[in-house]
Residue, then its C-alpha position, 0 to 999 in steps of 0.5 A: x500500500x505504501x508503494x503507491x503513495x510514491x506514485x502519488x508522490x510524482x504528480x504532485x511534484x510536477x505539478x509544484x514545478x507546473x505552478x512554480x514556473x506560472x508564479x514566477x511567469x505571473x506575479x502581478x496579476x489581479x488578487x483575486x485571480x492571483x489568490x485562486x489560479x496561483x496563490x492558493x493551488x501552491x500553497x495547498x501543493x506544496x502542503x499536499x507535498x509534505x503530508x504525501x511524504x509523511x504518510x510514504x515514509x511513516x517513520x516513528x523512530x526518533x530521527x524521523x521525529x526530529x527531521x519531521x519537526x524541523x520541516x515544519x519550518x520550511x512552511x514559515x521559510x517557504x512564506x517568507x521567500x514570497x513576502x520578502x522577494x515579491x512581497x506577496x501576502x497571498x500565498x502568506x496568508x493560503x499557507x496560515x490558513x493551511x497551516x491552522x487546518x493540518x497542524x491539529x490534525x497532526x497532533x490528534x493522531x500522536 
């Protein structure tokens, strides 16, 4: 079962690259459109990347734990490269939103 999410795992990063590629390619569009076309599908992709992966590996061991909690920083990284080089809130803000809706779900399982 676990085999799979691997494949699953593929999609998912062609299409970080698909959405990355228009972002850089569009960065001053509407920011309604900005937050629905681009903004938002990152953020939830790059979201989906992360727990894709987690679910793959399902580590319990000690180092899996570390390296787990010390991912979760890319979250604020990933945010922060976009606020600062484009100074775009929207994907800021799609990430928060993300982050508020996973991270209780996460401690609920422990």
């Amino acid at each position: 079962m676990r085999s799979h999410l691997w494949l699953a795992e593929l999609p998912l990063v062609i299409n970080f690259f698909n959405l990355s590629i228009a972002y850089f390619r569009y960065p001053n569009t509407l920011l309604a459109i900005h937050l629905g076309t681009l903004a938002g599908p990152l953020a939830w992709n790059f979201t989906a990347l992360y727990w894709v992966s987690a679910v793959a590996v399902w580590a319990t061991n000690l180092a899996a734990r570390i390296t787990a909690h010390l991912s979760i920083w890319g979250w604020l990284t990933y945010g922060l490269f976009y606020l600062v080089a484009y100074k775009d809130f929207a994907i800021g803000l799609a990430l928060s939103a993300l982050a508020a809706c996973t991270f209780p779900v996460s401690i609920k399982l422990r």
